[in-house]
N, C-alpha and C positions, 0 to 999 in steps of 0.2 A: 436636574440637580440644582439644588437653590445653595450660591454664596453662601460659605460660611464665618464666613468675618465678623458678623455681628450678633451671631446666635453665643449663647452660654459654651460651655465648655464643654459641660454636659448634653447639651442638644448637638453640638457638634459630633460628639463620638456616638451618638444614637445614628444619626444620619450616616455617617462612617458605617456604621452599623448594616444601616437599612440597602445599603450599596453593595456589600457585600454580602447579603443576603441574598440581592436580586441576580449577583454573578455567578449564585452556584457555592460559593465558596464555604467551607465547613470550619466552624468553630469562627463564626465572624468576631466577637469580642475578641477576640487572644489575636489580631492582628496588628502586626506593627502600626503606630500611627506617629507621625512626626509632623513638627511644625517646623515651616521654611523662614527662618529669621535675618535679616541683614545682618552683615559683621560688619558696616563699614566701609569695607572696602570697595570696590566697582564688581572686580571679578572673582568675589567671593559671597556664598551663604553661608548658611551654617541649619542644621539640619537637628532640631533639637525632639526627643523622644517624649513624646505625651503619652504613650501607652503601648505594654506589650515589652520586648526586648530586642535587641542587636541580632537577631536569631537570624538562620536562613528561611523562615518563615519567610516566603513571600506569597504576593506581590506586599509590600511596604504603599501603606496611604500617607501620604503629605499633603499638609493646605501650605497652600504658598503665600505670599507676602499678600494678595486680593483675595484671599478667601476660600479660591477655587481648590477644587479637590482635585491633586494628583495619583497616579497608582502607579508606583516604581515597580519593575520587575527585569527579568533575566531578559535578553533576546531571544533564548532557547521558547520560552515560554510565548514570548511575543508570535517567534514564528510557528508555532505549534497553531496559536490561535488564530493567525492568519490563514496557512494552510485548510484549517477547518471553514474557518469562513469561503474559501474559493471552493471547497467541495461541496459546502452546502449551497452555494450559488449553481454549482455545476448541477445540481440534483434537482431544484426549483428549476432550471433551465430545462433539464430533460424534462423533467411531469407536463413541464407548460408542452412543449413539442409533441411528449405524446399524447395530452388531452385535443390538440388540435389537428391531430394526425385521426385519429379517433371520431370525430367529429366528422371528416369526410366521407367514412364507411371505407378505410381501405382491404383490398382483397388479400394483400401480402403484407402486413403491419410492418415487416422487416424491409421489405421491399422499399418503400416509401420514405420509412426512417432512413437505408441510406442513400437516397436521391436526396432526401432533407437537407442530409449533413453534406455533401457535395455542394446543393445549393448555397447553404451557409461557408463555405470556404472559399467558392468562389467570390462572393461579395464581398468577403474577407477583405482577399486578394484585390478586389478591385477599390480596398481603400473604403468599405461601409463603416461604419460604427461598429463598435465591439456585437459582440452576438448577440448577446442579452436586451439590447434593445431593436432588433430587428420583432416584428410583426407577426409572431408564427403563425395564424390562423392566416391572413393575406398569402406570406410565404407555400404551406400545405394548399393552400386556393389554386396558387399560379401552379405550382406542381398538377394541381386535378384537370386543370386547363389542358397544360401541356402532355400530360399521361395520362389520359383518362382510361386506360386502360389497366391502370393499378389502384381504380376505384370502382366501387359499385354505383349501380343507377340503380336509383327507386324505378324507373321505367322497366329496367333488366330484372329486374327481384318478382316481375307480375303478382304484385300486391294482389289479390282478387277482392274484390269488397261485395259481392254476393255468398250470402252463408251456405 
């Protein structure tokens, strides 16, 4: 997102614009927009309407005193959005697990999966790093090491390579 401090008035509400286009948000024009002005005083702004109205429309966009682009909103909204971000991380965490769970040829997928997640609680607990950067392919490795019997052998499957 580029300063908007020294763009026209008009390139600035295009930008405003373009921002809330790329969040999803419907009817980007009709969005509150306010500019963050000094009043003076140390512990005071002043928060003046350049476009849209007083509405409960939000999120409300503000450029502040440098330019930069704010987006005011509820906490209800904040925490919705957060929420979603932790379960889309939780879902990119599972796919990576079970692409590299997959990749060993296991015989019980379910099996594996919860020795995985056992494995990851332990290290947990022993103070690792949050989950998300553990190793999963090393991780599912050391499990086939240790359990190879919740894995298939190419040796075991008698591949025949005579037709």
């Amino acid at each position: 997102m580029k300063n908007l401090k020294n763009l026209p008035a008009e390139q600035q509400l295009k930008e405003i614009d373009e921002v809330a286009k790329r969040l999803g948000m419907p009817k980007p024009t009709e969005r509150p927009v306010m500019q963050m002005v000094s009043s003076g005083e140390d512990n005071r702004k002043v928060l003046e309407l350049r476009r849209g109205s007083w509405s409960d429309e939000q999120p409300w966009f503000v450029i502040d005193e440098e330019g930069r682009l704010l987006v005011l909103s509820t906490a209800e909204s904040m925490s919705a959005i957060m929420n979603s971000l932790q379960h889309m991380g939780e879902e990119v965490f599972k796919a990576r697990l079970e692409r590299a769970i997959a990749k060993e040829l296991p015989i019980d997928f379910h099996d594996v999966w919860v020795v995985a997640m056992h494995e990851l609680q332990q290290r947990l607990k022993e103070g690792a790093s949050a989950a998300q950067s553990v190793d999963l392919e090393n991780l599912v490795k050391s499990i086939k090491r240790k359990h190879p019997n919740l894995f298939y052998s190419l040796k075991d499957l008698q591949l025949d390579e005579t037709p």
